[in-house]
N, C-alpha and C positions, 0 to 999 in steps of 0.2 A: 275282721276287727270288731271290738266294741266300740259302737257309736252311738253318741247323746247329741241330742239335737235340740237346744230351745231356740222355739221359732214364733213369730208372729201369729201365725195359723193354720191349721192344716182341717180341723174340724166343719170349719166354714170360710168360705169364697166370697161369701157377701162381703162387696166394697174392698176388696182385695185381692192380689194376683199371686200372692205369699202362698196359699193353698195349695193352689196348682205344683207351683213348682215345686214345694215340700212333696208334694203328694206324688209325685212322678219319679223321685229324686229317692227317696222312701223305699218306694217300691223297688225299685230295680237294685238297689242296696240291698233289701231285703231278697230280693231274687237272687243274686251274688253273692248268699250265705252271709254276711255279714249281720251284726245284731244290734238292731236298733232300736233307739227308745225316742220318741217326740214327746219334750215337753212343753205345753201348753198354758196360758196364763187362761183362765176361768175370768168373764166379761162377758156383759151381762148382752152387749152389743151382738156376741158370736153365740154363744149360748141359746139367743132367741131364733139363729137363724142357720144352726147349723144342720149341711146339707151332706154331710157324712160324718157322723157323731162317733162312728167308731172303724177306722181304717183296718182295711184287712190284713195288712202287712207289718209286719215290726211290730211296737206296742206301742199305745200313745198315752199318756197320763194329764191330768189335768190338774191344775194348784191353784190355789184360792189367793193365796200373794207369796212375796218373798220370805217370809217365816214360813210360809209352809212349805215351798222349796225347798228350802234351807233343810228343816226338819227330816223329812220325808228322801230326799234322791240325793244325799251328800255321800254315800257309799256309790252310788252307780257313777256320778261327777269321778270320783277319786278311780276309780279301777278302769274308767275309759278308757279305750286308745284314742280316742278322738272326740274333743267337744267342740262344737258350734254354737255360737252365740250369732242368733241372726240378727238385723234390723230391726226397727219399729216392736221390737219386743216392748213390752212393758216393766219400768224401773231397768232398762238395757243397762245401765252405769253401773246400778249395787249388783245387778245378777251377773256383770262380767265382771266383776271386782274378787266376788265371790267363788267363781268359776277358776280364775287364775289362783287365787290363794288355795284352791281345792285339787283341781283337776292334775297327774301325774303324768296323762302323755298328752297327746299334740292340741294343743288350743288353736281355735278359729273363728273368725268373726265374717259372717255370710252379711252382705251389704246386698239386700236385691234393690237399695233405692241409692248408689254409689252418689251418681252429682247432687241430690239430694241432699244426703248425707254431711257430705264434704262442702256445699254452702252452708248449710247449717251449723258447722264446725265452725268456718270463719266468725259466722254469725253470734258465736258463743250460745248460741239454742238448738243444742240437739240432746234429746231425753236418754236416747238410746244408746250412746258412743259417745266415750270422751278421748280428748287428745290424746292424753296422758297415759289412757289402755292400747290404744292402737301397739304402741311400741312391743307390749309386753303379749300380745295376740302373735304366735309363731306362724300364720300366715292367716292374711286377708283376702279375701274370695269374692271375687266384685261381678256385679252381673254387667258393668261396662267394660269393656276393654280398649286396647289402644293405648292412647298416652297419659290417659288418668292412672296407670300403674303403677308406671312411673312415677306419676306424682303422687301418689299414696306412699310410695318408698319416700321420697325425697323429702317432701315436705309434712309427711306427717311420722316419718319414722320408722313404718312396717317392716320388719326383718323380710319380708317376702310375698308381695300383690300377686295375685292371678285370675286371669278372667275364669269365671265357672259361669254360664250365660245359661239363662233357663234353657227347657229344653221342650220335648214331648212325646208321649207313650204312642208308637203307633199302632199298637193294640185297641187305642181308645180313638184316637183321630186317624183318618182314612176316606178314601171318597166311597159314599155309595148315592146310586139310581135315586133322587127324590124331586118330586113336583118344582118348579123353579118357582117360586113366590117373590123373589124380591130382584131388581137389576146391580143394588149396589145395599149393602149393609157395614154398621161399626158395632162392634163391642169393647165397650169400656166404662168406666166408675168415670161421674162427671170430672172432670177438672178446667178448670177457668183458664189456664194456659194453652191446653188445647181445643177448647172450644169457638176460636178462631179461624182453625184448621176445619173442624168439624163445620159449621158455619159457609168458608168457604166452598168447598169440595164434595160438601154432601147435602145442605140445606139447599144453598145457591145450585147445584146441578137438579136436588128435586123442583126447583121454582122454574128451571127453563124445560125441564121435562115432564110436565104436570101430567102425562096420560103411563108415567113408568111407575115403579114400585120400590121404597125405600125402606129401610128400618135402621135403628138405636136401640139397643139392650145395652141395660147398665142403671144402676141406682145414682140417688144424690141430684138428678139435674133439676135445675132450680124451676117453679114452677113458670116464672113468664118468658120463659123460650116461646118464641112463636115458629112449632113448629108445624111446615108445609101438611097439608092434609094429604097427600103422597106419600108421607113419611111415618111408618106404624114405630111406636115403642110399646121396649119391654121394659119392667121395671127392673126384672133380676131374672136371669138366666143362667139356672146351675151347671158348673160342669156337664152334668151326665148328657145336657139337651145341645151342648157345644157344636156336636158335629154336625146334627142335624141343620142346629141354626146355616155353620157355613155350608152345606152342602144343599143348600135352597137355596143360595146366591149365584149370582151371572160372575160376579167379583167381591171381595171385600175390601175394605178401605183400613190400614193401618195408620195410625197417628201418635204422635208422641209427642212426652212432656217437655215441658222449655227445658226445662236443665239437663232432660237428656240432648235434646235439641244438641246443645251448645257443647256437651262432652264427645258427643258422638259416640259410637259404637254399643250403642245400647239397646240391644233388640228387646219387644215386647213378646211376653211369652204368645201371646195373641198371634202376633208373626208365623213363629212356628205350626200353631195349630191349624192354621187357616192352610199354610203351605203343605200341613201332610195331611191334609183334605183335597191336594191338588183341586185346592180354588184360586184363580187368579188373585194378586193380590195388586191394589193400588194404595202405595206409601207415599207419604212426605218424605220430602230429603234429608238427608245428616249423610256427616261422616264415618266412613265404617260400613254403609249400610252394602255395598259395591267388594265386600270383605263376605259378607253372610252368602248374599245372591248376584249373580250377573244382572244389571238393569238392562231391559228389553227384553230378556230371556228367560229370567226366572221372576220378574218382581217390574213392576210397573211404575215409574216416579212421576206425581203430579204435583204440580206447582202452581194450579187454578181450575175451574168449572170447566174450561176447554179443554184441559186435558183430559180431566175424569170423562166428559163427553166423547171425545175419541177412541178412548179404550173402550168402552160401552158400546158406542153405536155405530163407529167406523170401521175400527179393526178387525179383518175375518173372523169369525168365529173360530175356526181351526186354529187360527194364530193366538186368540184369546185361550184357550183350553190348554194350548202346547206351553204357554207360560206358567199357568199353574201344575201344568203335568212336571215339568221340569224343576219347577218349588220343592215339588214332594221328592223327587229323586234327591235333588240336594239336602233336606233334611235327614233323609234316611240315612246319607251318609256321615252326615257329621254334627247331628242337631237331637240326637236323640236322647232319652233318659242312659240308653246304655251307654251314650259317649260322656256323659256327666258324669256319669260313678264310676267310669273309667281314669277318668282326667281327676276326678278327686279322689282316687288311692294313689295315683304318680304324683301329686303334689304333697301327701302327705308322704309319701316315700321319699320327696324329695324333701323334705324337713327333718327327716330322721339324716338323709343322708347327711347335710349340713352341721348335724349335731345341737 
């Protein structure tokens, strides 16, 4: 297929998770002979701080605003077989307005921020997506799954919801041999909903085990966190240093947003990559999550300081290792970039089939 892609960001990672998954997703597209274009909105935010400015794969283009979109890729819109219109794009409303009035085969709208999203709809503030396109998007591509699908259909109209749930390249993420530096670490862009979580499970555990070893990478957190002198940050840690970060850890701690919280079934792409680094992982609970991983077996659920302290310091070590070993098996079976570009040519096949 020809495939166009406008996405939040694939150039740079800072303070977003959009990257990644573009980037992974991209790739293995482009590994499976398909022809793909990413277009990119030019800001001044990503621009300062981009940590792959020119992807190996497919072609990426960059545009200065909607006139210049406009101008410039209205032939490659029109002759696709396939456009995407992701999330948190910039002017997301006139570029998928545009896109539908242009585009001649299968339209799609990639939600990697779904409950997000869909409060913001009720809310009447969302920049990216309005009600009134959903309808007319031939399917919607939600990185939740579950019964928010359904409610996509129902309540907002979608001829056709499907989970596509990030993924990961395990070309890039893998366990190798490295020095242990840390007992428990997080990676993530600050946000105040989960900072609660964080707080609990990994401030509160560094404060009762002040002689172990903790970290936080990730930008945005607000300067009077007080945090534990146990506890090293990073301010921005790119891609390429991912694996190494998790494969320094005893375990890593996953945590997630309220509204994912509350939709369930909303895995972080963070998830994955820590899992096919066969690093133990310890998550917060939702729904859904018992759908990704076996809990006890593959994935570890804490619900306070005691917990995270038992997995750490009570649990065999062998028992600790064979939970992350068995992450990465399950990933590799059904969590990969190759199971993504898989599952979105059978969804786009199955949109032609429907007519």
């Amino acid at each position: 297929m020809t495939i166009v892609i406008l996405g939040l960001s694939i150039t740079s990672s800072w303070g977003n998770g959009h990257a990644t998954t573009y980037r992974s997703l991209m790739r293995e597209l482009a590994y499976r002979r398909h022809d793909v274009l990413f277009l990119e909105r030019d800001v001044p935010w990503y621009s300062q701080n981009r940590d792959l400015p020119q992807p190996p794969y497919g072609r990426t283009e960059l545009y200065s605003s909607l006139a210049d979109l406009e101008s410039r890729f209205a032939s490659e819109i029109r002759h696709a077989d396939l456009v995407m219109v992701g999330s948190y794009v910039p002017e997301g409303v006139a570029a998928g307005r545009w896109v539908l009035d242009h585009a001649t085969g299968v339209t799609a709208f990639y939600d990697i921020d779904t409950p997000i999203t869909l409060a913001k709809l009720e809310q009447d503030d969302c920049k990216y997506i309005a009600r009134d396109l959903i309808p007319d998007y031939q399917l919607y591509l939600s990185f939740t799954g579950g019964p928010t699908l359904a409610r996509v259909q129902r309540e907002f109209g979608s001829p056709l919801a499907r989970v596509l749930y990030c993924s990961v390249d395990p070309s890039i993420y893998f366990p190798e041999k490295m020095q242990l530096r840390w007992d428990l670490g997080y990676l993530g862009t600050y946000s105040s909903d989960r900072q609660r979580f964080l707080d609990c499970l990994l401030l509160e555990t560094a404060h009762r085990r002040p002689q172990a070893h903790f970290v936080v990478a990730g930008p945005l957190y607000p300067a009077d966190i007080p945090w534990p002198s146990n506890v090293q940050r990073i301010e921005h840690l790119p891609p390429a240093e991912h694996r190494h970060f998790y494969n320094a850890q005893r375990a890593t701690l996953n945590l997630t947003r309220a509204e994912m919280l509350r939709a369930g079934y909303s895995p972080s792409v963070r998830l994955f990559e820590a899992a096919a680094c066969a690093i133990p992982i310890i998550s917060d609970e939702w729904e859904g999550l018992d759908t990704l991983f076996r809990p006890n077996e593959q994935i570890l659920v804490a619900r306070c300081p005691e917990d995270v302290l038992h997995y750490l310091y009570d649990m065999a070590p062998e028992k600790l290792k064979a939970v992350g070993e068995a992450a990465r098996e399950r990933v590799l079976a059904e969590h990969s970039a190759h199971h993504r570009a898989v599952q979105l040519e059978g969804y786009v096949a199955e949109v032609l089939e429907r007519g």
